[in-house]
C-alpha positions in Angstrom: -11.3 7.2 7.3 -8.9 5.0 5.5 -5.6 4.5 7.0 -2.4 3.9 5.2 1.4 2.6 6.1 3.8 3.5 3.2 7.0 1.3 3.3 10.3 1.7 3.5 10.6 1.2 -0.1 8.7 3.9 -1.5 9.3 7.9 -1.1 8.1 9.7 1.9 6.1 11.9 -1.2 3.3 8.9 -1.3 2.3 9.3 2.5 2.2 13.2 1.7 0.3 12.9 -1.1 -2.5 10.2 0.6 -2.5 13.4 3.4 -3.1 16.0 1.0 -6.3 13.8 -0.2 -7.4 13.7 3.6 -5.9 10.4 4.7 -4.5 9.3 7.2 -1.1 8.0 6.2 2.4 7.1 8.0 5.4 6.0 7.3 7.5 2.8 8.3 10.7 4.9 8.5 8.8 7.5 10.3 7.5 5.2 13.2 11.3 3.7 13.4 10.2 0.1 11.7 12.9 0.6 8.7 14.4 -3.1 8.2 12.0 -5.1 10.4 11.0 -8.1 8.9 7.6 -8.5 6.6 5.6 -10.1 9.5 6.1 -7.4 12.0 5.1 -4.6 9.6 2.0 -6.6 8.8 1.1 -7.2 12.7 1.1 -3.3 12.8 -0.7 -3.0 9.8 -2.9 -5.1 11.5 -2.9 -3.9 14.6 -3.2 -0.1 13.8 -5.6 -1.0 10.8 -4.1 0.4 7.9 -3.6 -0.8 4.3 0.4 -1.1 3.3 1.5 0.5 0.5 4.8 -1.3 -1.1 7.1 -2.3 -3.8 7.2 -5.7 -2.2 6.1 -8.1 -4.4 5.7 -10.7 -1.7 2.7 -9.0 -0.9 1.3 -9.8 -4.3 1.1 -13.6 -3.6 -3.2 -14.1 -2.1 -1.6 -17.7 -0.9 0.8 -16.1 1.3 -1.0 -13.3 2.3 -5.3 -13.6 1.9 -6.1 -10.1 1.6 -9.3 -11.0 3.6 -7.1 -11.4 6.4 -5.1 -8.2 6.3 -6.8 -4.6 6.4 -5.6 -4.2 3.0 -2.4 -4.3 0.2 -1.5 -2.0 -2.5 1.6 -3.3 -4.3 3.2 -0.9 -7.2 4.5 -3.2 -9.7 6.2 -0.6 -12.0 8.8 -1.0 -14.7 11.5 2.1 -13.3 11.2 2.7 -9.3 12.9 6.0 -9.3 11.0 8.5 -6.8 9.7 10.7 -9.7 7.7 7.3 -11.3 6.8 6.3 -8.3 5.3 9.8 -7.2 3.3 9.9 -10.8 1.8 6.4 -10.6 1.0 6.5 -7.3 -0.8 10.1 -8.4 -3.1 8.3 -10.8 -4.7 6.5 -8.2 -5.2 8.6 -5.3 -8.8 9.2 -7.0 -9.9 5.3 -7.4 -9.2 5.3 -3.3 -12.6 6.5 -2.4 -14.5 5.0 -5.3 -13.1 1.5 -5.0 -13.0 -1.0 -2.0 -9.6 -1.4 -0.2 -9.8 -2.7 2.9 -9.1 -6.5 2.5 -8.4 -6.9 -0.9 -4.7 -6.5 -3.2 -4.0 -4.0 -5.5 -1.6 -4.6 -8.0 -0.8 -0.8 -9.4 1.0 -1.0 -12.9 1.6 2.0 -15.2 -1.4 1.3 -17.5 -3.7 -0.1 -14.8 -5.2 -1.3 -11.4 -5.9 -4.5 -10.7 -7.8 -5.4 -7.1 -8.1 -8.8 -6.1 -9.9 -10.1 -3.0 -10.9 -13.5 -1.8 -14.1 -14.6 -1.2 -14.5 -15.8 2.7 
């Protein structure tokens, strides 16, 4: 079962809805990591296996982060970040989860369209 870690960023709603489509899903609020630095949510990512969901942008860049090397990105790159866009968007792609690979490779999630990069190894 894929595993998710919704950011501190994004609404509590994301990690409910990722449930309600029989994931497992936490939060980094709810596991006390709110304003920890981006490398130690990625060791628990890492650690605990699960693909982050964020607005984080920094997580868009394959030089910085490989996805190869990580269990897995999905980055929302969305014009208006208010919890009701965010919650629709992020709605539109619950589906693709199970169809599409996730685990080491970057999603970049826009309004119109997903786009999943990986890196060869």
């Amino acid at each position: 079962m894929m595993q998710f870690k919704i950011d501190e960023n994004l609404p509590v709603e994301i990690a409910e809805l990722l449930i309600q489509a029989s994931y497992d899903a936490l939060t980094v609020v709810s596991q006390g990591l709110q304003g920890k630095p981006d490398p130690t949510i990625v060791d628990v990512c890492v650690h605990e296996r699960r693909v982050l969901v964020t607005l984080d942008l920094d997580f868009a860049d394959i030089r910085a982060c490989p996805p190869h090397r990580y269990p897995g990105f999905i980055v929302l790159r969305v014009k208006r970040q208010n919890k009701k866009h965010l919650i629709q968007v992020f709605q539109r792609i619950v589906p693709i989860l199970g169809q599409e690979q996730v685990e080491g490779r970057l999603w970049i999630v826009e309004e119109t369209q997903v786009r999943i990069r990986g890196e060869q190894v």
